[in-house]
N, C-alpha and C positions, 0 to 999 in steps of 0.2 A: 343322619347328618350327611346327606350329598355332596355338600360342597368338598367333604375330606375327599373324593373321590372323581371331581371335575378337571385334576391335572393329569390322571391316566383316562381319563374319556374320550371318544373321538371330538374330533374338530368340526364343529358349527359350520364358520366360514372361514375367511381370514379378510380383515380388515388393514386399511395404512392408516397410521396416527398423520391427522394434516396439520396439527399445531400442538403448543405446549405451553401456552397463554393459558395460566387459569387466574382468574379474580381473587380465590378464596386458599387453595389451595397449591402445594409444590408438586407438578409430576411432570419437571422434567427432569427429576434425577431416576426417575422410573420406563419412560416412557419418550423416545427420539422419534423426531419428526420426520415422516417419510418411510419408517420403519415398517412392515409388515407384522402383524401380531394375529395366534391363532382365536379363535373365539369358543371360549366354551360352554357359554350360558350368556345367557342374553334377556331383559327386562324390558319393560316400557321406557324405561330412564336411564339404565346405566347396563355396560357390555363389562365382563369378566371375559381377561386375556391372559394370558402370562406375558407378564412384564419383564425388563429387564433383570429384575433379581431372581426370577427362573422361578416366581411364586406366580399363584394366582392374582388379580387384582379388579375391585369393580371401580370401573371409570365410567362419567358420564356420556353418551354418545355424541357429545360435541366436538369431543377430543378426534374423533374419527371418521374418514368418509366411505 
């Protein structure tokens, strides 16, 4: 189970959240605009960062530039 172990891993990159507009779903009580977040895994679709709640989180990469 990797993922228990992608909040002490090093850092990918680090990306800014450019919006907090989602259709379907709430994250902007997760996730501020403008914000810098670290990235710890990364997919075709969606970026794991730690989010505001000092968890992990996989967000889609639209959220991000």
């Amino acid at each position: 189970m990797i993922h228990n172990h992608w909040k002490e891993s090093i850092t990918i990159k680090t990306v800014t959240c450019k919006h907090t507009n989602a259709a379907k779903f709430s994250v902007s009580n997760v996730l501020t605009s403008g914000k810098n977040y670290e990235v710890k895994n990364e997919t075709e679709e969606f970026i794991f960062v730690i989010d505001n709640t000092g968890h992990i989180g996989g967000y889609y990469k639209e959220y991000f530039e």
